[in-house]
C-alpha positions in Angstrom: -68.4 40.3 92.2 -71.0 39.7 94.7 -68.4 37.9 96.8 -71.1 36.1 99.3 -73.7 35.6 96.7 -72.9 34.2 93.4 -74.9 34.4 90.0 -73.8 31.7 87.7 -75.1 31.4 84.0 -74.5 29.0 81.6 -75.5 29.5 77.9 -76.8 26.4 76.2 -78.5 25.5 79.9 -80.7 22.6 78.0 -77.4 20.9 76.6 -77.3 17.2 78.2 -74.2 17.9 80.0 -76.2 20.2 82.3 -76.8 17.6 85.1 -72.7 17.4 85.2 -72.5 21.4 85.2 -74.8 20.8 88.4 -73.7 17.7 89.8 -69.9 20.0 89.6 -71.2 22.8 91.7 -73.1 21.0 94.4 -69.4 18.8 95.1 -68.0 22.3 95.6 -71.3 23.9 97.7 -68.4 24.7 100.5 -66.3 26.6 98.0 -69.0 28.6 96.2 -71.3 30.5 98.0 -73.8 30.2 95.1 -77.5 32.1 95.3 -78.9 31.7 92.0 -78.3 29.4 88.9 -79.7 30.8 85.7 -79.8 28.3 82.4 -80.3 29.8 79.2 -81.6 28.8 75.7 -83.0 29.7 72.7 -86.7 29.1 71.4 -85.6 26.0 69.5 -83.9 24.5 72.7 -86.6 25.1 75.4 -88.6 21.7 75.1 -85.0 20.3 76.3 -84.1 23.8 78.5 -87.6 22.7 80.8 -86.7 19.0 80.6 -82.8 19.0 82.1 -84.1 22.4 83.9 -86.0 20.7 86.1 -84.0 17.7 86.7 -81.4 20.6 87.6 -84.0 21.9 90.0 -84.4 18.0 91.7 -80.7 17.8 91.9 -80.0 20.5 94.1 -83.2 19.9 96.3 -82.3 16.5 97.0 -78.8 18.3 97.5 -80.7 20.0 100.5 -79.5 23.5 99.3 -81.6 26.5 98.6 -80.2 28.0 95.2 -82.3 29.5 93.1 -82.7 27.7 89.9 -84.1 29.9 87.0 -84.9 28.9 83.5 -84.9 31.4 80.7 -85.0 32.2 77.1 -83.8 35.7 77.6 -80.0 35.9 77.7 -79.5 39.9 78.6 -81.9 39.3 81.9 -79.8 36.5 82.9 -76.6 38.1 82.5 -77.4 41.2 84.3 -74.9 41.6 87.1 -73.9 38.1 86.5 -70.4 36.7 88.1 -69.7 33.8 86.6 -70.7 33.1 82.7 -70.0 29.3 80.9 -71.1 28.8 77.6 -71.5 25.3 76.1 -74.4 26.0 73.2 -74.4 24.5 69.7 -75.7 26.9 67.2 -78.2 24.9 64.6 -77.9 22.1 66.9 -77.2 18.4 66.2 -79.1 18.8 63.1 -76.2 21.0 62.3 -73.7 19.0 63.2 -74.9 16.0 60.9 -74.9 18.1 58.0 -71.4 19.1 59.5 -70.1 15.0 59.2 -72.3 13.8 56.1 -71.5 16.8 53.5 -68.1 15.9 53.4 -68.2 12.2 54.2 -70.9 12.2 50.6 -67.5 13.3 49.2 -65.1 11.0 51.0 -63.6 13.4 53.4 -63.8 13.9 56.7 -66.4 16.4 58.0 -64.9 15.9 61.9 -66.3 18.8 63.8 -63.5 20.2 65.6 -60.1 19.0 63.4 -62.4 18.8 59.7 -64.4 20.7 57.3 -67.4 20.3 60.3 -65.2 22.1 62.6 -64.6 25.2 60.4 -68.2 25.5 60.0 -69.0 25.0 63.7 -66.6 28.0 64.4 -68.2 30.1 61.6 -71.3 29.5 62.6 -70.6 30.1 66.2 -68.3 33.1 66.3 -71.0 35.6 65.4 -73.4 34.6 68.2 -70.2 34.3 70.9 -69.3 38.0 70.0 -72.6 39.1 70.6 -72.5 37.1 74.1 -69.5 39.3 74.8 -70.8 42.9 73.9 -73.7 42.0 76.1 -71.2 41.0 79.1 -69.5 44.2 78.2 -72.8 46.0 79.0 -74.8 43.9 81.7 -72.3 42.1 83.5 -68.4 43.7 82.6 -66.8 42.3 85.6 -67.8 38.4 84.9 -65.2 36.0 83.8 -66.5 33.7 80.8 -65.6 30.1 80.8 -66.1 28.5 77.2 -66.3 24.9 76.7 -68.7 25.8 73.2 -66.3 24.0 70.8 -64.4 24.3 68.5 -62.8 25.6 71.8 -59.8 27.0 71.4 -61.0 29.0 67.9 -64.0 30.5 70.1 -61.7 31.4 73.0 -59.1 32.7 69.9 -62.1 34.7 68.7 -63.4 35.9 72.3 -59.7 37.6 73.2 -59.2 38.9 69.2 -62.0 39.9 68.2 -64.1 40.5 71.1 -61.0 41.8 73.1 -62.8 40.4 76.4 -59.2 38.6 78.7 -61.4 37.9 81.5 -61.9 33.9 79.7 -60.9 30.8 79.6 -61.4 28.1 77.3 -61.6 24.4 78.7 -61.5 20.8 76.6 -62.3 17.4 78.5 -59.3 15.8 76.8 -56.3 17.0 79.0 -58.8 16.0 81.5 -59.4 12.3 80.4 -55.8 11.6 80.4 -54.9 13.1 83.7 -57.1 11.1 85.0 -56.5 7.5 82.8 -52.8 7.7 82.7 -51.3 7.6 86.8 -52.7 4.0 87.3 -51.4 2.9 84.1 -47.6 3.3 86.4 -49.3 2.5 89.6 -49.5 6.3 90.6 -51.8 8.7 91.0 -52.7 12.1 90.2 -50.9 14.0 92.7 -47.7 12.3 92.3 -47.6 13.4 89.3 -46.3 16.7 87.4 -48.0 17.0 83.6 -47.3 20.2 81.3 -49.6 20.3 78.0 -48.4 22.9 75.3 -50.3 23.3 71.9 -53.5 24.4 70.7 -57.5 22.6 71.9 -57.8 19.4 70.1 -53.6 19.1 69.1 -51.5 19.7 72.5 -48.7 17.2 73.5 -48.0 16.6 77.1 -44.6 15.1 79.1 -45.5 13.4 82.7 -42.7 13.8 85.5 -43.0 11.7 88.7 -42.4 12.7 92.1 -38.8 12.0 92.1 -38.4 14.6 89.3 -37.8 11.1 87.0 -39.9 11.8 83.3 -42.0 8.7 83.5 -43.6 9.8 79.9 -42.5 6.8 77.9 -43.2 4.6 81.0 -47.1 5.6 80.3 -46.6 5.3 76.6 -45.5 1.8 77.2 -48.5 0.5 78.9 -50.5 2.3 76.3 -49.6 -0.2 74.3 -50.8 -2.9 76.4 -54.0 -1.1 78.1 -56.9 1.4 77.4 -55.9 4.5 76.3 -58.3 6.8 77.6 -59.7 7.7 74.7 -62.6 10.1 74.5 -65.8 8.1 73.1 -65.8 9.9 70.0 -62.5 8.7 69.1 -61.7 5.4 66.9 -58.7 3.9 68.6 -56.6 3.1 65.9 -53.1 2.9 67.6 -50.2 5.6 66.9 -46.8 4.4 65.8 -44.6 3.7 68.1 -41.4 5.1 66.3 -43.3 8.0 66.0 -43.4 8.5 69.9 -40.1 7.6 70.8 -39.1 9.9 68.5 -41.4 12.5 69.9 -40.4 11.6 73.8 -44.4 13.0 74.2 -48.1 11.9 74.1 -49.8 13.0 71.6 -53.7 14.4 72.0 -56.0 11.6 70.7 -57.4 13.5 68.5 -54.0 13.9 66.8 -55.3 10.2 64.8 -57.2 12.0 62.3 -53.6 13.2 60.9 -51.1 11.0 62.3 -53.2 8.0 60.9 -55.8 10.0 58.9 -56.0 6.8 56.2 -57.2 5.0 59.0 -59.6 7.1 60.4 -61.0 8.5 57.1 -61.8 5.1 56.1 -63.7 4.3 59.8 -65.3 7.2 59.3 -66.8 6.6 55.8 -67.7 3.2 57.1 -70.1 4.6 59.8 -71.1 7.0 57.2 -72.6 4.3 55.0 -73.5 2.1 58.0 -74.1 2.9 61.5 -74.4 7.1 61.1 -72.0 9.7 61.8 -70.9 9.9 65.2 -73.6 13.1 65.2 -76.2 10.4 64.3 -75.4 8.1 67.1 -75.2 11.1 69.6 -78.4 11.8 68.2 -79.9 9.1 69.2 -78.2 8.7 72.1 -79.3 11.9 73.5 -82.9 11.3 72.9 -82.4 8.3 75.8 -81.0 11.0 77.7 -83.8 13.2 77.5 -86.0 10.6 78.0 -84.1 9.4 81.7 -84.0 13.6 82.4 -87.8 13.2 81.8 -88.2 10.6 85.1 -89.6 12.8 88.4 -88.0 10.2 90.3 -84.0 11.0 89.3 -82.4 13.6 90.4 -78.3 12.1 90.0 -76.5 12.4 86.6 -77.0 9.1 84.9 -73.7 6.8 84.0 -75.2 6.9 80.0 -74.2 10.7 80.0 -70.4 9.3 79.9 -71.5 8.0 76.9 -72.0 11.2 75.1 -68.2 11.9 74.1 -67.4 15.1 76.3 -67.2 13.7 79.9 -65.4 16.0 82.5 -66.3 19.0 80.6 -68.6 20.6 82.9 -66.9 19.5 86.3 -63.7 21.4 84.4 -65.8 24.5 84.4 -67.2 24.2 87.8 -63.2 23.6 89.3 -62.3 26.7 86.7 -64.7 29.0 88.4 -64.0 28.0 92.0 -60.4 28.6 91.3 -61.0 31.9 89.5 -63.3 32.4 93.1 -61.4 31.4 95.8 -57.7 32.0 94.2 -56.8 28.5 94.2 -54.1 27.9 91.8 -55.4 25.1 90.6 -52.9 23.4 87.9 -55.6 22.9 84.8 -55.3 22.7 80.8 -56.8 25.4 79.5 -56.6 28.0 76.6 -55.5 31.5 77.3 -53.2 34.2 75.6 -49.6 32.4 75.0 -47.7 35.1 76.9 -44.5 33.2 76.1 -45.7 29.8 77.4 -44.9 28.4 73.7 -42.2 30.5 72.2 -43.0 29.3 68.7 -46.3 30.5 68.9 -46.9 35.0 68.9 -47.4 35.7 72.7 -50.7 37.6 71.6 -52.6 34.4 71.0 -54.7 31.7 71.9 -52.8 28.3 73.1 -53.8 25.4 75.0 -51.5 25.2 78.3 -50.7 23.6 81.8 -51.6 26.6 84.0 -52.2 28.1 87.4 -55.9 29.6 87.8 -56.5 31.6 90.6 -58.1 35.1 90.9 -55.5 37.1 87.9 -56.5 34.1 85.8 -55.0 31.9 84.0 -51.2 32.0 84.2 -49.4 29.8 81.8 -46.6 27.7 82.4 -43.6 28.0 80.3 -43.2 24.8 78.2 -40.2 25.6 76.0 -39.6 25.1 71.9 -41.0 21.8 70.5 -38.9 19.7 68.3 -39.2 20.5 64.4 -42.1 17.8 63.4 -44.1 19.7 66.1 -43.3 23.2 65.5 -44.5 22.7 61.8 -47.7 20.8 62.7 -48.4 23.7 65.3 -47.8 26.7 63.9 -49.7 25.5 60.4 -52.7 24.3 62.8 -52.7 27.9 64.5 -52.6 29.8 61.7 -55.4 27.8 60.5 -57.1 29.0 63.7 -56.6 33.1 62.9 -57.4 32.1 59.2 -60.8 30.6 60.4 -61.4 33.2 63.2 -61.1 36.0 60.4 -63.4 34.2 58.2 -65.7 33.9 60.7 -65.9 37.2 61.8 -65.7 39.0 58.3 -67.6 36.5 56.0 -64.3 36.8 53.4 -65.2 33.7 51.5 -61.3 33.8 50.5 -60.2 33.3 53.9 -62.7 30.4 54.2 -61.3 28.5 51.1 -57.9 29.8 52.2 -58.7 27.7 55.4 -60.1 24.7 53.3 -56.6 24.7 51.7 -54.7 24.6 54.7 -56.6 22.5 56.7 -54.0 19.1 56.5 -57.6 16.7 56.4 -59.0 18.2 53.4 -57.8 17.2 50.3 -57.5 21.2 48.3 -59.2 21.5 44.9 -62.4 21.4 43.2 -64.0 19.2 45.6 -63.0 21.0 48.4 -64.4 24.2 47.5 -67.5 21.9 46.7 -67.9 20.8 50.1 -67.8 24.4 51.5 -70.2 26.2 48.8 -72.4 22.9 50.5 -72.2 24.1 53.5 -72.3 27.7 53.3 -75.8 26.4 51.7 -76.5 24.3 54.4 -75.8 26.3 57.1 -77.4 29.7 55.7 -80.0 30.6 58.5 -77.1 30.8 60.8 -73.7 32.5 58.9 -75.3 36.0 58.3 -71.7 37.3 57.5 -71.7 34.9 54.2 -74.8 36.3 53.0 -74.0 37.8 49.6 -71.5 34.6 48.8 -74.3 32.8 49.7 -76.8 34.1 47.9 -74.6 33.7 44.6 -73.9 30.5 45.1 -78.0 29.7 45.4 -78.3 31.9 42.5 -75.8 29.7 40.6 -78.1 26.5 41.4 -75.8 25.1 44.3 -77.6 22.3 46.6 -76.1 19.5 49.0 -75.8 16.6 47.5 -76.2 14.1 50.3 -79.7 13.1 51.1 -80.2 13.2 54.6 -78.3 16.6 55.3 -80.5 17.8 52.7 -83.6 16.8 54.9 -82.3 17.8 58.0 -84.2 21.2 57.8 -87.7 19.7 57.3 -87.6 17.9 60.8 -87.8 19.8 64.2 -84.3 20.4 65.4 -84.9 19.0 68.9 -81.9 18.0 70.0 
C-alpha cells in the first residue's frame, strides 16, 4: 500500500451515488492521504461516467484539494497498483433491473431484486463479471482490499471469498446504517450511547440495542416504532410488523424482513405499482434521469438532497468509513459481511454473514452474537443455503441449482409458474449470463419469450441509465 499516497477505484464510477462516494472521502481528507481517484465504467455507462465524473471533478475543486480525478473505461489500467477497490456496478443496468420486477410481477410474484426472483438474477448475472474483477486484482493490484456494496451484497461478497477465494473484502448494506442512525432519538439517545450487535445475512439480519448502563433498551425502540417513523429505506412499503411477533423475538427485524413476515401485504403493493405507478425500478428510473440532469449543472458541485431519494442512502459514506478504517486501523464498530468465524454458531464458520464488527487493518473481525431462538435459526439457515445454492448457480450455470434456488426461495411460489418465470429470465437476461448458454439456447429453441410487454421492449431502447 502506498501508505502516503492512496489510489482508490470504484467500479460502476458513473452510478448516481458517486457524488456520496466523493462527498464521503473529502469529510475524511485528514484521514486519507488520497492522490488519485479513478472511476470506472463500461461503454454503455460512459454518457453517465462523464456526466457524475465531472461533477466528481467540481466537488473536490471546490473542496480546495488537489486529487487527481481520472475517468476511464479501462478497468485493468485503473487497477494497476491500486489500494483501495469499491464496486457498486449494475450489470445490464436499470433496464435490467425492470425486467428483474415486471417478469415476475406479469405472473403475480414478486420479482424484488435482492429477497425475489430479481435478486437471484442480479447475483447470476453479476457473479461472472465480480470474479473476473477479482482475477484481475489478483494480477494488477494483489495487495488491495475490495469493498463491495454491488448488491445482492452479501451473495457477491459469498461469491468473492468462495469462489474467488480473495479475504481481503468486505461487503457493506445501507440498512444497518439507516437504523443506527433513526433509532437513538427514537429513546432520546444517541449513537454513541449506544451498543447495537447485528447477526444474519445482507438484507435478513436482526439486531438487540443496549444502552449505556448495560440496560437492553431493544423493546423500548420497538415501542416508539409503533408510534414514529421507522427508518425505513425508500424502497420499502411500510406495512407494520406484528407486534406479538417482536415481543416474542426480543429483536428488530431488518425491514426488508416485510416481504416474508408480511409477504400478502407487500405482494399485493407490489402488484399495485406494477399495474399503476411502475416498479420501484421504473420510478428509480425516472428518478435518476432528474439526477442526471442536476449532475449536468456547471454550477453544483455538492450532492443534491434528491439523491436520498434513490433508496440506498449511506451506502457510499459506509465504504469511505470502511476504507479509512481498513487505513488507519480504526476499529471502527460497522455491519458488514465477512467470513462467520464463529460469530453465528448456527451458520458454517467458512461462510458469508452479515455482522456487528471491528474494522481496522486485519479486517473485519466479527463479534460473537450467540445462537438465535428456533423461528430465527430456521429462517436463517434456509436463507443461507439459498445464498450457496445461488452462488453455485451462478458460477456454474447448473440450471438445476437455479430452479433448486426458485424452490427454496420462501417468496416464490414452486411449480410450473415458477420455472416460467426463470426460463423468462434466463431469456431476458441472455447477453449477460454466459454460463447459461446452452440452457438458454434450448429454451429459445423450444419458442420461450417474456410475456410481459415492456420487459420485452426493454432491449430496443438505449440502456442509459
Amino acid at each position: 500500500m502506498s501508505r502516503q499516497a492512496l489510489k482508490l477505484v470504484t467500479i460502476g464510477g458513473g452510478s448516481s451515488y458517486t457524488p456520496e462516494l466523493i462527498e464521503g472521502f473529502i469529510k475524511r481528507q485528514n484521514e486519507l492521504p488520497i492522490k488519485e481517484i479513478w472511476l470506472v465504467d463500461i461503454p454503455a455507462g460512459e454518457e453517465k461516467l462523464r456526466i457524475v465524473g465531472a461533477m466528481a471533478q467540481r466537488m473536490v475543486k471546490t473542496a480546495g484539494l488537489d486529487w487527481q480525478i481520472h475517468l476511464t473505461l479501462d478497468r485493468r489500467q485503473a487497477l494497476k497498483d491500486a489500494d483501495f477497490v469499491s464496486t457498486q456496478f449494475r450489470v445490464g443496468l436499470l433496464n435490467a433491473r425492470i425486467k428483474d420486477e415486471r417478469i415476475p410481477a406479469s405472473y403475480g410474484m414478486l420479482g424484488q431484486e435482492t429477497n425475489g426472483a430479481g435478486g437471484i438474477f442480479k447475483a447470476f448475472r453479476t457473479i461472472p463479471v465480480i470474479l473476473d474483477i477479482v482475477a484481475d486484482m489478483k494480477e494488477l493490484c494483489p495487495d488491495a482490499w475490495l469493498v463491495n456494496f454491488t448488491n445482492p451484497s452479501g451473495m457477491i461478497t459469498e461469491a468473492i471469498a468462495t469462489y474467488g477465494k480473495w479475504d481481503k473484502v468486505i461487503g457493506l448494506c445501507n440498512v444497518p446504517v439507516g437504523a443506527m442512525l433513526s433509532e437513538p432519538p427514537l429513546i432520546g439517545k444517541t449513537l454513541d450511547q449506544l451498543t447495537y450487535k447485528f447477526a444474519g445475512i445482507d438484507h435478513f439480519h436482526w439486531h438487540k440495542v443496549w444502552d449505556e448502563t448495560g440496560k437492553n433498551v431493544t423493546m423500548d425502540i420497538v415501542d416508539k416504532m409503533y408510534s414514529d417513523d421507522a427508518g425505513l429505506p425508500k424502497n420499502i412499503f411500510d406495512v407494520p410488523f406484528y407486534r406479538a411477533q417482536l415481543d416474542d423475538m426480543q429483536m428488530i427485524p431488518c425491514g426488508y424482513h416485510r416481504y416474508y413476515y408480511r409477504e400478502e401485504e407487500m405482494l399485493a403493493h407490489a402488484l399495485e405499482e406494477y399495474e399503476g405507478v411502475g416498479t420501484r425500478a421504473q420510478q428509480v428510473k425516472r428518478l435518476e434521469h432528474e439526477l442526471f440532469e442536476l449532475y449536468k449543472d456547471p454550477n453544483l458541485a455538492v450532492k443534491p438532497p434528491q439523491l436520498a431519494e434513490r433508496g440506498g442512502a449511506h451506502y457510499s459514506d459506509a465504504a469511505c468509513e470502511a476504507i479509512a478504517s481498513l487505513y488507519a486501523n480504526k476499529k471502527t464498530h460497522m455491519v458488514v459481511s465477512t467470513v462467520n468465524h464463529g460469530a453465528i454458531p448456527d451458520l458454517p464458520e467458512d461462510h458469508v454473514v452479515e455482522v456487528s464488527a471491528q474494522i481496522g487493518a486485519a479486517g473485519a473481525i466479527p463479534m460473537a452474537f450467540g445462537a438465535l431462538p428456533p423461528a430465527e435459526r430456521g429462517w436463517l439457515q434456509l436463507m443461507k443455503n439459498m445464498e450457496l445454492v445461488i452462488c453455485e448457480a451462478g458460477v456454474t450455470g447448473n440450471y438445476g441449482l437455479a430452479l433448486q434456488a426458485f424452490t427454496m426461495n420462501p417468496v416464490i411460489r414452486s411449480g410450473h409458474t415458477a420455472k416460467r418465470i426463470l426460463d423468462e429470465l434466463l431469456i431476458a437476461h441472455q447477453d449477460h449470463l454466459p454460463q447459461f448458454a446452452d440452457t438458454i439456447a434450448k429454451l429459445t429453441a423450444a419458442g420461450v419469450t417474456v410475456k410481459d410487454p415492456i420487459a420485452a421492449e426493454l432491449d430496443k431502447e438505449p440502456a442509459t441509465v
